[in-house]
N, C-alpha and C positions, 0 to 999 in steps of 0.2 A: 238155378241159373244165377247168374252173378255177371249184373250190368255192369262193366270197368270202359263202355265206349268214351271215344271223344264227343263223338254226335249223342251223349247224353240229354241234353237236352231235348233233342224231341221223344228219345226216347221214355221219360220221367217226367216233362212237363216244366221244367224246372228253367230257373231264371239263370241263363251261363252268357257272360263274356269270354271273348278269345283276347288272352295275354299273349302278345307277342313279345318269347323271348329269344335274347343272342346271346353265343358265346366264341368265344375265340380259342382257339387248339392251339395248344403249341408242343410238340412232338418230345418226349420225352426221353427221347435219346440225344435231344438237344443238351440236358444237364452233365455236368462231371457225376454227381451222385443222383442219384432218384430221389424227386420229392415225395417227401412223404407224410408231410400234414396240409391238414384241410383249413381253409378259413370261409367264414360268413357271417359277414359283418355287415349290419347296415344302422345309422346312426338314426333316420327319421322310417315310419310305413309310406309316406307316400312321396320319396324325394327317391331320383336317381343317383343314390350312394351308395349303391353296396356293391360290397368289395366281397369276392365271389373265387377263391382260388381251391379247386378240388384235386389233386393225383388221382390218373385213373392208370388204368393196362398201359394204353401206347398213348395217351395225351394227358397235358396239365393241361385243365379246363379253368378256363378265366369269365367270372361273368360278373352278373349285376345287372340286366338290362330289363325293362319290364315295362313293355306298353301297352295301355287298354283299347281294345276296341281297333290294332289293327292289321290287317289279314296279309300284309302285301311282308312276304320272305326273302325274297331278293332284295337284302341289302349287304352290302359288303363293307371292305375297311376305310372305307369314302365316306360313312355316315356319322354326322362329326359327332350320335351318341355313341357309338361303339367307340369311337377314337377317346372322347371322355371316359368311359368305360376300363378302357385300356390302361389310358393317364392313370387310372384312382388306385389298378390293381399293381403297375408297377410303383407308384409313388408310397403305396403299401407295403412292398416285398420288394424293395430295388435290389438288394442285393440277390434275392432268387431269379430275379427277371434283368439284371445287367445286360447282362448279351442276346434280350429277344428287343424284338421292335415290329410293331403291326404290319412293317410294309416287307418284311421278311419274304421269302415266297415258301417256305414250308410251314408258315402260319396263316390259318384260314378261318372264316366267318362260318359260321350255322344259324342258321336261324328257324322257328317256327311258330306256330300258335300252340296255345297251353291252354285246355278251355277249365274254368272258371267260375265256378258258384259265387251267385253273389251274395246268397245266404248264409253259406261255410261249406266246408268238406262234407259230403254224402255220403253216409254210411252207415244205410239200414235196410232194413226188408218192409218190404210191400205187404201191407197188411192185405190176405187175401190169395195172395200169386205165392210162388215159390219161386220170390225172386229176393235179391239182396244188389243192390244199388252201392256203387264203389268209387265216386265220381269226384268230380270238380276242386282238383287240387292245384291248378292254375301252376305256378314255378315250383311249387314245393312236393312234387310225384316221388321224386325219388326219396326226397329225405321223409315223405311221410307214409312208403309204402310198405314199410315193413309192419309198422304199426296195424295202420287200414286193413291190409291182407290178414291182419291177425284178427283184429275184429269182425269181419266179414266174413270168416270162416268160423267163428265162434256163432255167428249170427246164422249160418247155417246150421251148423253142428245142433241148434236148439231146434230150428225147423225139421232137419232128420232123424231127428227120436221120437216124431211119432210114427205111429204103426203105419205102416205099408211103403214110408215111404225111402228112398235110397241113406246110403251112410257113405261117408268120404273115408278114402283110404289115402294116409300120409306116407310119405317118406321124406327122411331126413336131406336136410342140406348144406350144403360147409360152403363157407365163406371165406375168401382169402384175406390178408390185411389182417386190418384195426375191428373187422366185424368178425369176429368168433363164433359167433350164435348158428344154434341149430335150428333152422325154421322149420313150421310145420307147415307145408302147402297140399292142394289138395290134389290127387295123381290122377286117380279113377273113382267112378261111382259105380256101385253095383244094389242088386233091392238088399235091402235088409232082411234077416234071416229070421 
């Protein structure tokens, strides 16, 4: 089994804050060309400076935004950090962002909580269970999921070569873009033979 909840913490015992973070969409069919590099940029760890500009499928994602400790999602482009937020990533990419502006109506707010080890990122097996713990990556899930999933499956991979118990069965996965890579995820278990 392989713990990846957000409710980590009660399940683990373990010490998590909830990162509340925003980001701002802006439709990328709004551009003449499609963007297509990423930046993440932040100058201090614990100042709201970073300049956060990702191309995804149907949105250029704008962020930077990182609060601890608070739960409350409903904020919109009224909240003067997102409006600073915004300032940092246009004043960074004026010329990609010329013709957007937060008060646009096809550009919209997300917001949510990101829970948060405050010891570091989780990523091991329970001595005892046949479990492996995959937790607490606060803003950085996506950029450090490829890795994590790599180890957590490796950290099983050890726990199912002993006798009796199941073995993972991969199959490959293609990735569109700037990531090539073929990952190994796990599909099915069945017992070992």
């Amino acid at each position: 089994m392989v713990n990846c909840t957000g409710g980590a913490a009660e399940l683990a015992g373990a010490s998590m804050v909830p990162l509340r973070g925003a980001l701002v969409r802006v439709p990328v069919a709004r551009f003449p060309s499609r963007p297509k590099t990423a930046y993440a940029i932040s100058k201090t760890a614990h100042q709201q400076d970073m300049v956060f500009i990702v191309p995804r499928e149907t949105h250029l994602i704008l962020g930077g935004l990182v609060e601890p400790s608070e739960y409350d999602t409903h904020i919109g482009k009224d909240y003067q950090p997102i409006q600073e937020m915004f300032a940092r990533n246009k004043r960074f990419a004026p010329e990609l962002l010329k013709d957007v502006n937060l008060d646009d109506t096809d550009v919209d707010v997300i917001a949510g909580p990101r829970p948060y080890r405050v010891k570091n990122v989780c990523v091991e097996k329970e001595y005892g269970f046949d479990i492996v713990h995959n937790y607490g990556h606060g803003g950085s899930g996506f950029s450090l999921s490829y890795g994590c999933a790599r180890e957590a499956i490796g950290l099983l991979e050890i726990n199912l070569r002993r006798p009796g118990h199941t073995r993972l069965h991969h199959r490959p996965v293609r990735r569109t873009g700037s990531l090539r890579r073929t990952a190994r995820l796990p599909l099915t278990a069945s017992k070992a033979r």
